[in-house]
N, CA, C and O of each residue as an XYZ file, in Angstrom:
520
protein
N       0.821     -1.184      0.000
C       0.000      0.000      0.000
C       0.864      1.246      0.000
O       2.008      1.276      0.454
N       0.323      2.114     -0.462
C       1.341      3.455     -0.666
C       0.711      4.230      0.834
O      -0.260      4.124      1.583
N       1.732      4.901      0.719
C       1.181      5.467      2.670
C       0.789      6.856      2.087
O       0.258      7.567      2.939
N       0.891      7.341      1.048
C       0.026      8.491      0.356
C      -1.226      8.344      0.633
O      -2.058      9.068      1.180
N      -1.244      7.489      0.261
C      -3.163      6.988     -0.065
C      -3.282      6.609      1.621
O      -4.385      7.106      1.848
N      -3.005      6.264      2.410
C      -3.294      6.035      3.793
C      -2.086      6.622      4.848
O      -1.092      6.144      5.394
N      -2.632      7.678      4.814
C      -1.724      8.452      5.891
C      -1.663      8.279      7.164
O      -2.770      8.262      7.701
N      -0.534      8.108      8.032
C      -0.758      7.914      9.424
C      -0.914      8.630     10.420
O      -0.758      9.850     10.386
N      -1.245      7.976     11.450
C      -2.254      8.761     12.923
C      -1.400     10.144     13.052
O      -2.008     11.214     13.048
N      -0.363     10.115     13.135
C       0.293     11.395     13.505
C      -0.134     12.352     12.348
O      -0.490     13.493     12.641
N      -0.119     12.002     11.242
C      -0.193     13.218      9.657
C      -1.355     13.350     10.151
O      -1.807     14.459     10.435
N      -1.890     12.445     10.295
C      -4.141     12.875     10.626
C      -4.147     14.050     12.000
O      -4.831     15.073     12.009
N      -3.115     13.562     13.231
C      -3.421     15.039     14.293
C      -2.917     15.487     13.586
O      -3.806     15.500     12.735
N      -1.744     16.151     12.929
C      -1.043     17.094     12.969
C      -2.202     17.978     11.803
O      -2.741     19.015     12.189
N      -2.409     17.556     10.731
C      -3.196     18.048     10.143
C      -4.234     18.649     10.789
O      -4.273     19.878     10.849
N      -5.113     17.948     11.298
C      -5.845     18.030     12.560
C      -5.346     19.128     13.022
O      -5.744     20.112     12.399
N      -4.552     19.375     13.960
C      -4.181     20.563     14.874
C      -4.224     21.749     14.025
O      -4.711     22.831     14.354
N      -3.454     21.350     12.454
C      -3.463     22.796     11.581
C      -4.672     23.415     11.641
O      -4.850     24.457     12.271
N      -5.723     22.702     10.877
C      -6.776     22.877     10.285
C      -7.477     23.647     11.513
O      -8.271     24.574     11.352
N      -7.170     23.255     12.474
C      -8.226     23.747     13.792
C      -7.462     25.025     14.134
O      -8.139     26.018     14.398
N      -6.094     25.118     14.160
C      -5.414     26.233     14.552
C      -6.146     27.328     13.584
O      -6.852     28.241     14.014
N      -5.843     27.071     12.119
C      -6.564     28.270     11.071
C      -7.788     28.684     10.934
O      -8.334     29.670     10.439
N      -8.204     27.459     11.628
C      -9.747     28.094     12.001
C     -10.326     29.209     12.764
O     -10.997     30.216     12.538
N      -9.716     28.531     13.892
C      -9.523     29.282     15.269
C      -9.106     31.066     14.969
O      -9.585     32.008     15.601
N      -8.169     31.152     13.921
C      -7.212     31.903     13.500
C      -8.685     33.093     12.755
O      -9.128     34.208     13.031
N      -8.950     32.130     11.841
C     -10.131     32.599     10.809
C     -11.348     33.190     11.404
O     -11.837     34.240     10.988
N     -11.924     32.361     12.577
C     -12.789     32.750     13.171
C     -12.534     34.104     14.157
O     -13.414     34.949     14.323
N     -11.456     34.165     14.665
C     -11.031     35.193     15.615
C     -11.174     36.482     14.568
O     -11.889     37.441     14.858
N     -10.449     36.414     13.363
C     -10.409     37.608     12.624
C     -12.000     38.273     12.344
O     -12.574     39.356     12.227
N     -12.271     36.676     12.327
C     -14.303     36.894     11.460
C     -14.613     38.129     13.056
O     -14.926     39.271     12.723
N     -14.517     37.856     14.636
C     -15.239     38.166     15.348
C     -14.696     39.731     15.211
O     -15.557     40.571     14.952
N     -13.455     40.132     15.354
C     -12.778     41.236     15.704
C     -13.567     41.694     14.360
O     -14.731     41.734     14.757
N     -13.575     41.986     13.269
C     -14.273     42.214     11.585
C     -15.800     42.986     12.729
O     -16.036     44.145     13.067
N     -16.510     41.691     13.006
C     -18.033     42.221     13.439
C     -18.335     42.985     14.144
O     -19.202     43.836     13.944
N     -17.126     42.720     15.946
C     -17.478     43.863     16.371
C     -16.929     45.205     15.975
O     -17.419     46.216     16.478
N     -16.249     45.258     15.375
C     -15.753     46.855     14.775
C     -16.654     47.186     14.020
O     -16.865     48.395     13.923
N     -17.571     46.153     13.154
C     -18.892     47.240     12.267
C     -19.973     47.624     13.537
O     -20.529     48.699     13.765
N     -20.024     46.802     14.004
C     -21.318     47.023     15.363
C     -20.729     48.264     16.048
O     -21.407     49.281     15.908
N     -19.386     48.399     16.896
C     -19.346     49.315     17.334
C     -19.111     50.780     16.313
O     -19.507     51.905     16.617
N     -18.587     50.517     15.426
C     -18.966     51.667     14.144
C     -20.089     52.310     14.045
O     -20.385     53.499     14.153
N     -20.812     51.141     13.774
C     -22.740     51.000     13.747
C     -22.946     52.190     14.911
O     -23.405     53.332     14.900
N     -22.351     51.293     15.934
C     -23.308     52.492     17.313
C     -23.171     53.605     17.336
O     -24.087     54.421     17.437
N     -21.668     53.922     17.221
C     -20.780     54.965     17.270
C     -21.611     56.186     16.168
O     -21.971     57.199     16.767
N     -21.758     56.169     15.453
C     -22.317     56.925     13.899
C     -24.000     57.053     14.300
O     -24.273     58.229     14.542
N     -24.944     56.319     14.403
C     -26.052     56.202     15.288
C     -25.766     56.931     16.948
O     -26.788     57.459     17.389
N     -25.088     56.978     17.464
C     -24.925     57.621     18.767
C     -24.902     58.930     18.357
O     -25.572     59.537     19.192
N     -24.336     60.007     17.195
C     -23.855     60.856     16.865
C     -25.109     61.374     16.174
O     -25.509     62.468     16.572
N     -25.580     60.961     15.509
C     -26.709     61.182     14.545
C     -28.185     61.741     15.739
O     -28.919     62.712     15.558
N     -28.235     60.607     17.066
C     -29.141     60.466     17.412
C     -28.822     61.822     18.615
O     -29.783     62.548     18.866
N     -27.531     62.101     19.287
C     -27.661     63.314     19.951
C     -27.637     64.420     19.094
O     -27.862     65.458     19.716
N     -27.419     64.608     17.710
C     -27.629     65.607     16.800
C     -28.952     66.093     16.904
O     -29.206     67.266     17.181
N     -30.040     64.979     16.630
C     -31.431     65.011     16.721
C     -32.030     65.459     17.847
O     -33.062     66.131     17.815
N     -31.250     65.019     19.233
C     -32.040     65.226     20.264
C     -31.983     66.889     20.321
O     -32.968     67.626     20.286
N     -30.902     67.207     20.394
C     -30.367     68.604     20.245
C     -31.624     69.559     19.909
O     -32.453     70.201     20.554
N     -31.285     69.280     18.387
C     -32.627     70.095     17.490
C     -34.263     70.079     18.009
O     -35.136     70.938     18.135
N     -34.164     68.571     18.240
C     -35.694     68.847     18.696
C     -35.996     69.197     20.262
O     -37.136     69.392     20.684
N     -34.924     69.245     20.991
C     -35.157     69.588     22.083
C     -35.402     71.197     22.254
O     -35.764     71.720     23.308
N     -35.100     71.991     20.846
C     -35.268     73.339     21.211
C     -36.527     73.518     20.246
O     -37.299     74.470     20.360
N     -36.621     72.820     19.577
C     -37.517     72.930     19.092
C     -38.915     72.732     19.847
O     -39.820     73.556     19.720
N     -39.039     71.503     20.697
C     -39.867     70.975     21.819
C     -40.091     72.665     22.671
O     -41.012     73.451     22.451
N     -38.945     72.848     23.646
C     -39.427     73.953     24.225
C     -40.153     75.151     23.413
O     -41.043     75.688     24.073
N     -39.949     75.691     22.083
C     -40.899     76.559     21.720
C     -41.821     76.217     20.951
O     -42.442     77.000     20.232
N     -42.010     74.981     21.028
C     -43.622     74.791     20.642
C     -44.409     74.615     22.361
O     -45.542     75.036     22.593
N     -43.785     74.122     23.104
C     -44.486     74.003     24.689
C     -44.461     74.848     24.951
O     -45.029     74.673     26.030
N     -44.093     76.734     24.909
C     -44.027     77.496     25.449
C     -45.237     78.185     24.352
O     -46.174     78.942     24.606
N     -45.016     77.888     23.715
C     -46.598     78.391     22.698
C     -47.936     77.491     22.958
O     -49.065     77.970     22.851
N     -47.754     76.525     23.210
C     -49.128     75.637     23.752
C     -49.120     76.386     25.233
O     -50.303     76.602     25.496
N     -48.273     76.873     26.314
C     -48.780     77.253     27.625
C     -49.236     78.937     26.864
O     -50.400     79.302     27.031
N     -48.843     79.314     26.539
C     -49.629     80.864     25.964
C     -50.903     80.848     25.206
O     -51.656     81.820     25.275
N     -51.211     79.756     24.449
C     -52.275     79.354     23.970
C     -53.274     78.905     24.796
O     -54.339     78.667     24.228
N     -53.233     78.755     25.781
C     -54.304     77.568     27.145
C     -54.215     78.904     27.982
O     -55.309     79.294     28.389
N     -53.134     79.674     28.315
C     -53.444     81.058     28.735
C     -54.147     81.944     28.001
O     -54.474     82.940     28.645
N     -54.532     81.919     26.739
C     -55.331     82.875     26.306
C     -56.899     82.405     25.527
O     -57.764     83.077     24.966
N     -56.771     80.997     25.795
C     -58.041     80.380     26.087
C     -58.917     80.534     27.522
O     -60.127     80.311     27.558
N     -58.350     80.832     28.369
C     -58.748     81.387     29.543
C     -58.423     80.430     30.900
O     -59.191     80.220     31.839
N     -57.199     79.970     30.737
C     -56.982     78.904     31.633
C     -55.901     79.683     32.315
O     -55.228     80.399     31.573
N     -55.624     79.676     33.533
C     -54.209     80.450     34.268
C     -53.296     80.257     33.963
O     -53.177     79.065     33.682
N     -51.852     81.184     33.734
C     -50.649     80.629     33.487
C     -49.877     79.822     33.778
O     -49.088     79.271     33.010
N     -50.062     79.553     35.500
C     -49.818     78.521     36.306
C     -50.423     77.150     35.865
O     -49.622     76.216     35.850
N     -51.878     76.850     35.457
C     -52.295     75.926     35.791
C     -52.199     75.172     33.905
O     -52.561     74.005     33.753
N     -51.795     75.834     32.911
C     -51.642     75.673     31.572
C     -50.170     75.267     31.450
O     -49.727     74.397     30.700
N     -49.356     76.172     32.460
C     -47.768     75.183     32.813
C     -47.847     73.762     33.250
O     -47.253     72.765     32.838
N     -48.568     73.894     34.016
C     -48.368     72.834     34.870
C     -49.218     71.144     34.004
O     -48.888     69.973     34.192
N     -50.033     71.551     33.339
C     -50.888     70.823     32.083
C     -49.894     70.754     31.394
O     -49.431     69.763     31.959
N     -49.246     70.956     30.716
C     -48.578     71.125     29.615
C     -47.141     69.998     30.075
O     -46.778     68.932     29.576
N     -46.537     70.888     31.343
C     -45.445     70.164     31.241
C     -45.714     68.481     32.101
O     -44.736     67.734     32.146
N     -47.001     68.023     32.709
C     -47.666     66.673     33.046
C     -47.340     65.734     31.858
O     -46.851     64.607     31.923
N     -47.737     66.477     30.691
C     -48.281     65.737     29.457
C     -46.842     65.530     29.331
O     -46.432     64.388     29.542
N     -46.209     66.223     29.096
C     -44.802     66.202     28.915
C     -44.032     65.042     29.682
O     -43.485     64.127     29.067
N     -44.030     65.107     30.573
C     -43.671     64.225     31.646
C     -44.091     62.749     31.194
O     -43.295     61.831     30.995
N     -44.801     62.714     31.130
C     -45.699     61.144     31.227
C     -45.280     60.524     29.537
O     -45.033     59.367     29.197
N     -45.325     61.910     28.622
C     -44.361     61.016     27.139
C     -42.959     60.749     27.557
O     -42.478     59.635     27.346
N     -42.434     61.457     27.995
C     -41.302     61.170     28.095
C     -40.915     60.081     29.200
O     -40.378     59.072     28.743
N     -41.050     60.114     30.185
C     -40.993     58.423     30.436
C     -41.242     57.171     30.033
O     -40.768     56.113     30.447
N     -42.252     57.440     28.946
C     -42.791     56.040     27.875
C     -41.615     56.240     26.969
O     -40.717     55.400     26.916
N     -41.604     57.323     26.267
C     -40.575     57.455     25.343
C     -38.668     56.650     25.843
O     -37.873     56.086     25.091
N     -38.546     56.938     27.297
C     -37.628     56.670     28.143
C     -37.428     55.204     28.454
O     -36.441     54.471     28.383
N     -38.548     55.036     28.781
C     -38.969     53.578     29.256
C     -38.461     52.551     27.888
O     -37.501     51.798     28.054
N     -39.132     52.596     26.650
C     -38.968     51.691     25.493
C     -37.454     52.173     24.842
O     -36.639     51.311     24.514
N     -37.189     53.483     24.705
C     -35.366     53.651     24.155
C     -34.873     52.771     25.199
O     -34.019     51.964     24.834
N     -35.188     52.752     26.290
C     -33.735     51.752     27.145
C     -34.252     50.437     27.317
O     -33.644     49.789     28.168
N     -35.393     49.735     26.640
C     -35.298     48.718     26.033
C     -34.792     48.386     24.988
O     -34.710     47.159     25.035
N     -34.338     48.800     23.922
C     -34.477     48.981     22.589
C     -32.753     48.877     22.469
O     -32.141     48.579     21.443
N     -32.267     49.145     23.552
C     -30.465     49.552     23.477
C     -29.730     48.521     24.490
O     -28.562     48.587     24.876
N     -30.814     47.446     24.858
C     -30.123     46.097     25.494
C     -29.305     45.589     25.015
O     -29.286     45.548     23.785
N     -28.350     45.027     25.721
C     -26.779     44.624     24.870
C     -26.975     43.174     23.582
O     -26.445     42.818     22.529
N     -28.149     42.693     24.567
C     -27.898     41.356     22.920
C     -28.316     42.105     21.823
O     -28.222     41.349     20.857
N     -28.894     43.627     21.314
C     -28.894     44.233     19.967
C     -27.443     43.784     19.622
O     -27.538     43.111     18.596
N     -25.808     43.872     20.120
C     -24.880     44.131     20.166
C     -23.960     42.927     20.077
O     -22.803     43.067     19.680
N     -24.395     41.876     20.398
C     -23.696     40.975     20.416
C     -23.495     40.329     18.873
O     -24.495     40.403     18.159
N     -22.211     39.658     18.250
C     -22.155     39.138     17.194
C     -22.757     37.931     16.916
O     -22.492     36.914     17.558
N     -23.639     37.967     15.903
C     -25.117     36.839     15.883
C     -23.949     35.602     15.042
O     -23.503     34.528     15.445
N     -23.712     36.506     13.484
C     -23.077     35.417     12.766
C     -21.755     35.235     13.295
O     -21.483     34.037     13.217
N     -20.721     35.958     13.850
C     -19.984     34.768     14.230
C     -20.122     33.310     15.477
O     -19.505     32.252     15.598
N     -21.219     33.936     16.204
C     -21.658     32.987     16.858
C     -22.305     31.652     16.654
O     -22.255     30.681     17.410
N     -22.900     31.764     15.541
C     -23.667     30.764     14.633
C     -23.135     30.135     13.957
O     -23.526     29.037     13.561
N     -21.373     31.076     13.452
C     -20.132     30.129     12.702
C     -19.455     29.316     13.772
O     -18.883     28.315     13.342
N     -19.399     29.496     14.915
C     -18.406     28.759     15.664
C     -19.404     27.294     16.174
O     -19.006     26.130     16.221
N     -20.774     27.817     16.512
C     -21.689     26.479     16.455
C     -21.594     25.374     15.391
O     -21.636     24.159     15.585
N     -21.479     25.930     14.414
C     -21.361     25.056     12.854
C     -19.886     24.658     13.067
O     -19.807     23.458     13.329
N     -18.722     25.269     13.040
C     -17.267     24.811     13.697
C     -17.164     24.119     14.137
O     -16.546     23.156     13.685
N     -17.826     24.145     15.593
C     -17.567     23.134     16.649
C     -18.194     21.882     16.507
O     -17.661     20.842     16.894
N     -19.601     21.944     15.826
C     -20.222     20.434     15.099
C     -19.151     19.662     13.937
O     -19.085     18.437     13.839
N     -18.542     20.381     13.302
C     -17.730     19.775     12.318
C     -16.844     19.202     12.824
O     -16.665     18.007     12.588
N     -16.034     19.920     13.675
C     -14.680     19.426     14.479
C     -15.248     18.155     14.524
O     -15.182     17.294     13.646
N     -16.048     18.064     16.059
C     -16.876     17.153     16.504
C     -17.078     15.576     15.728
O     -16.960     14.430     16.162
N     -17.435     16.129     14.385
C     -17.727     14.918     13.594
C     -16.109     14.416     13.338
O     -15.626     13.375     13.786
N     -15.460     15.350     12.569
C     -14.129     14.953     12.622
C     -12.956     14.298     13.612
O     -11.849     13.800     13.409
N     -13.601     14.504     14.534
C     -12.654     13.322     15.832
C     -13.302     12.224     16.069
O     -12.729     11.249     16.556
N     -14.794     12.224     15.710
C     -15.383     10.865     15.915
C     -14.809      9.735     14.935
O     -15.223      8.579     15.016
């Protein structure tokens, strides 16, 4: 028999060890790759989204300062059209508060596909030592 065609136990680990080392190798690069777009992702979205808050936050106060002058000249007190106004206010913004800091839980963040490659990895190995 030619030992080409039937290679022995040692060529099978050693191969073995390669193949798993470059993997290992491959997969590490795949994870470091994902989280740098994710944290990119956030990073650019973090920037965008205090840009926004910015704007509409001044924007928010002079439209609420025109709804309390408006309820004051509907005939409601200045006091009591503040105090209406900024309730309503209050109560969106804790819903609004409440669901953004659901919405920004860390598994959004976590790497899905390399996780799903190393499951498929580790089944292959698996078969391969059996």
């Amino acid at each position: 028999m030619n030992t080409q065609d039937n290679p022995s136990l040692a060529t099978l680990v050693t191969d073995l060890a390669h193949h798993a080392t470059t993997l290992v190798q491959t997969e590490t690069r795949l994870l470091r790759a994902e989280l740098s777009e994710k944290l990119s992702k956030a990073g650019t979205g973090a920037a965008e989204v205090l840009g926004g808050a910015i704007c509409l936050l001044a924007a928010l106060l002079v439209l609420l300062q025109a709804l309390v002058i408006a309820l004051t000249r509907a005939g409601l007190g200045a006091g009591w059209s503040s105090l209406l106004v900024g309730g309503v206010v209050a109560i969106l913004g804790a819903i609004l508060l409440r669901n953004g800091m659901a919405s920004m839980a860390p598994s959004e963040l976590t790497p899905d596909r390399t996780q799903e490659q190393l499951r498929r990895d580790a089944s292959v190995i698996k078969e391969q030592v059996r």
